[in-house]
C-alpha positions in Angstrom: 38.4 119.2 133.3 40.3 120.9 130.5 39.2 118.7 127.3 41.4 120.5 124.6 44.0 117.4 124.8 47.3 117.5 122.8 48.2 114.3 121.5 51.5 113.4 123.4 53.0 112.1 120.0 52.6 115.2 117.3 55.6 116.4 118.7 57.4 113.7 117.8 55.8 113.6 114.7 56.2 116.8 113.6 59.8 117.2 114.4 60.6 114.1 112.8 58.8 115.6 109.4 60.5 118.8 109.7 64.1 117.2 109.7 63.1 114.9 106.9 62.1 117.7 105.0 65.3 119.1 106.0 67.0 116.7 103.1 64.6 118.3 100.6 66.1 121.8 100.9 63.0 123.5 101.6 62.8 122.6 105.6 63.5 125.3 108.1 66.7 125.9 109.9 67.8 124.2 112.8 67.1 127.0 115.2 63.3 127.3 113.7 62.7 123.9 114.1 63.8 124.0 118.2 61.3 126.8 118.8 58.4 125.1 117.1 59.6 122.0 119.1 59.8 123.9 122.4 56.3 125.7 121.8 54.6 122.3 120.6 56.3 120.5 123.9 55.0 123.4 126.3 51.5 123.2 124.6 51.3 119.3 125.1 52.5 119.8 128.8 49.6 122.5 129.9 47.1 120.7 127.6 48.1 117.6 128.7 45.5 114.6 130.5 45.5 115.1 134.1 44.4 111.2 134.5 47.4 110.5 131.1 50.5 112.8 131.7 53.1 112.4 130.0 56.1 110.0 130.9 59.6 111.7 132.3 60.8 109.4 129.5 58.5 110.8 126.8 59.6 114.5 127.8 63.3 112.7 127.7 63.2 111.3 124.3 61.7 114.5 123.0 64.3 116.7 124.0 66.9 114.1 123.0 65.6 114.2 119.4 66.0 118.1 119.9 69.8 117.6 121.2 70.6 115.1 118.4 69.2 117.7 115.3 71.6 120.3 116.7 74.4 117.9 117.3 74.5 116.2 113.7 74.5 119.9 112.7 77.5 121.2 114.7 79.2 117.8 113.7 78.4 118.7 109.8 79.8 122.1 110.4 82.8 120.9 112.2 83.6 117.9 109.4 83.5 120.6 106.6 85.5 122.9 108.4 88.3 120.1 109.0 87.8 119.4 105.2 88.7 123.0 104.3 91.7 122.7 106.8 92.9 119.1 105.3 92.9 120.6 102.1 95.1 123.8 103.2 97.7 121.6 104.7 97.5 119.3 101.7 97.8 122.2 99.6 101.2 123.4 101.8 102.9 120.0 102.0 102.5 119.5 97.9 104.2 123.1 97.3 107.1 122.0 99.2 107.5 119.4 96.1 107.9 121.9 93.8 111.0 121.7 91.6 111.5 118.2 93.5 112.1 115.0 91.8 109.2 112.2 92.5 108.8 108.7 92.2 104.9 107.8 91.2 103.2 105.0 89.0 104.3 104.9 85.4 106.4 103.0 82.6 108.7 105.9 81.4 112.4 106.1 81.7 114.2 109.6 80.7 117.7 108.8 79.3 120.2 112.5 79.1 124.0 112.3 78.9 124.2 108.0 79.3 122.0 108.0 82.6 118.5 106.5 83.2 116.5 106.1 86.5 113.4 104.3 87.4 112.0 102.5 89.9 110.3 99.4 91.0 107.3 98.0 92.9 107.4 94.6 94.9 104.5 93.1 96.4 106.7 90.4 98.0 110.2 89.5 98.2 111.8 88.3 94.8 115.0 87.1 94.1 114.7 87.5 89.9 113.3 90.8 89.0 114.2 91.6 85.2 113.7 95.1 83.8 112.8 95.4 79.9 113.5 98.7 78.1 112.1 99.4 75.2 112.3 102.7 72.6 109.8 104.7 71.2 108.8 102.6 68.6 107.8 99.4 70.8 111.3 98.2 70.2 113.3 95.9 72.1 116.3 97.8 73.5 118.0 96.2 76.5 116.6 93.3 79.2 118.5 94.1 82.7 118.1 91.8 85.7 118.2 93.7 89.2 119.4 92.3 92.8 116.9 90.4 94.6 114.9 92.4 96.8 112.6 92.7 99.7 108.9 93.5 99.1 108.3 97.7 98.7 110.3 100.3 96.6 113.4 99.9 94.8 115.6 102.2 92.3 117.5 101.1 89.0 119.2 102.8 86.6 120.6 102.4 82.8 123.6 103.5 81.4 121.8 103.7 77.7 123.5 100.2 76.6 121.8 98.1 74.1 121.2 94.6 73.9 123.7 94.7 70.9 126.5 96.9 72.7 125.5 100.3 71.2 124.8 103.6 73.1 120.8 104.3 72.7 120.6 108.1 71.7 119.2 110.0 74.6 115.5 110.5 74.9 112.6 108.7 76.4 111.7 105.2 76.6 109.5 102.9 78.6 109.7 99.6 80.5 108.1 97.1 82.2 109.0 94.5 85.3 109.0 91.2 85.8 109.9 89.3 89.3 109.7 86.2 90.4 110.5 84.3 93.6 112.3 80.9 92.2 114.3 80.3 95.6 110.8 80.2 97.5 107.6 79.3 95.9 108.8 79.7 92.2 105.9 81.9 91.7 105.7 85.3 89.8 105.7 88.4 92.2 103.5 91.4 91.7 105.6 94.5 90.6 104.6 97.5 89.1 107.1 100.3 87.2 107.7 103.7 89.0 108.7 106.3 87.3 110.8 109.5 88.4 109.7 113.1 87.4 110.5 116.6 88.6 107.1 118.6 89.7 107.5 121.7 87.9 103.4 123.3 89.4 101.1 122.4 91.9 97.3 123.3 90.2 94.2 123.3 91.6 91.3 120.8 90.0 87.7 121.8 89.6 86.6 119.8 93.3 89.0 121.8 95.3 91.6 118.5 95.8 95.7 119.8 94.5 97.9 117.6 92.1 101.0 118.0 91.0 102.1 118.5 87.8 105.0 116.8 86.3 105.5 117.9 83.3 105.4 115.4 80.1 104.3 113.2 82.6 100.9 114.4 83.3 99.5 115.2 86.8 99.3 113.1 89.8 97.8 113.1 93.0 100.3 114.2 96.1 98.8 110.2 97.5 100.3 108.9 94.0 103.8 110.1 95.4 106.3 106.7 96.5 109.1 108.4 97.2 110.7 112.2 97.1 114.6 112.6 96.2 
């Protein structure tokens, strides 16, 4: 009887420590680690026990193991390789906004030639949203009340009135919202300003991702985007 025995479970072992130490950086590739599994999984089968051999299930899980390493690495290939394609069609879509007005979080409202547009934000329905406009200075300039409206996006403009019946100078300003549901619950509604601004570049950041600038406003993400006009 052949007494140089194979333990049935140092292949198991020892593919399990070679794709743990694949985490580490310094573990061998994928195809490495199948021939070392193969020629460990021959040696155990003609130095196996003739009285212990192993199970059809042993053999099974083995190669299973095998088939799972190579599949999580042909899934990791494939996920970065949609990444790369996400990213190339994000990259397409966003240059189609250029020289585009865009509606995306923010307070400011750009007055030129006695016309102002922003936009609003309901989390619910609200039948008393007010809009308050204020200059440069923190000032008070004009408090408009809106139409009641359902819950999701909504546009407003100003004509540049004041609250005492002047003509503001044109320039920017900011606002802020206020809405409420008194027909209903009487509660206060969630709202958030939207403001609108022409994408004038579409630049690449350090992590490969695409925003789009806007100009005085800053940059945004092509996800911060509401609304294109």
């Amino acid at each position: 009887m052949n007494t140089n025995t194979v333990d049935n479970t140092k292949s198991s072992s020892i593919f399990t420590a070679n794709s743990s130490g694949s985490a580490t950086g310094n573990a061998a590739t994928s195809e490495e680690i199948q021939n070392r599994f193969l020629t460990l999984l021959v040696a155990q089968l003609e130095n196996q026990d003739p009285l212990n051999p192993l199970e059809n299930t042993e053999i099974t899980n083995q190669l299973a193991q095998m088939s799972t390493v190579n599949g999580i690495e042909k899934l990791s290939s494939q996920l970065s390789s949609l990444v790369d394609s996400l990213a190339d069609t994000q990259a397409v879509q966003a240059s189609a906004l250029i020289n585009k007005t865009v509606m995306v979080p923010g307070p400011h409202l750009t007055l030129a030639e006695g016309h102002a547009y922003g936009g609003v934000s309901l989390a619910a329905p609200a039948d008393a949203v007010t809009i308050h406009i204020y200059d440069a200075s923190g000032s008070l300039v004009q408090t408009q009340s809106l139409d009641p409206a359902e819950a999701g996006n909504m546009l407003f403009s100003w004509d540049g009135e004041t609250r005492s019946g002047t003509t503001a100078p044109d320039g920017s300003y900011t606002f802020k919202v206020t809405a409420s549901n008194t027909g209903g619950t009487g509660s206060s509604v969630t709202s958030q300003a939207l403001q609108l601004g022409m994408v004038s570049a579409l630049t690449r950041t350090a992590n490969g991702n695409f925003v789009l600038d806007l100009g005085p406003l800053g940059q945004y993400n092509f996800a911060d985007v509401q609304q294109v006009f």
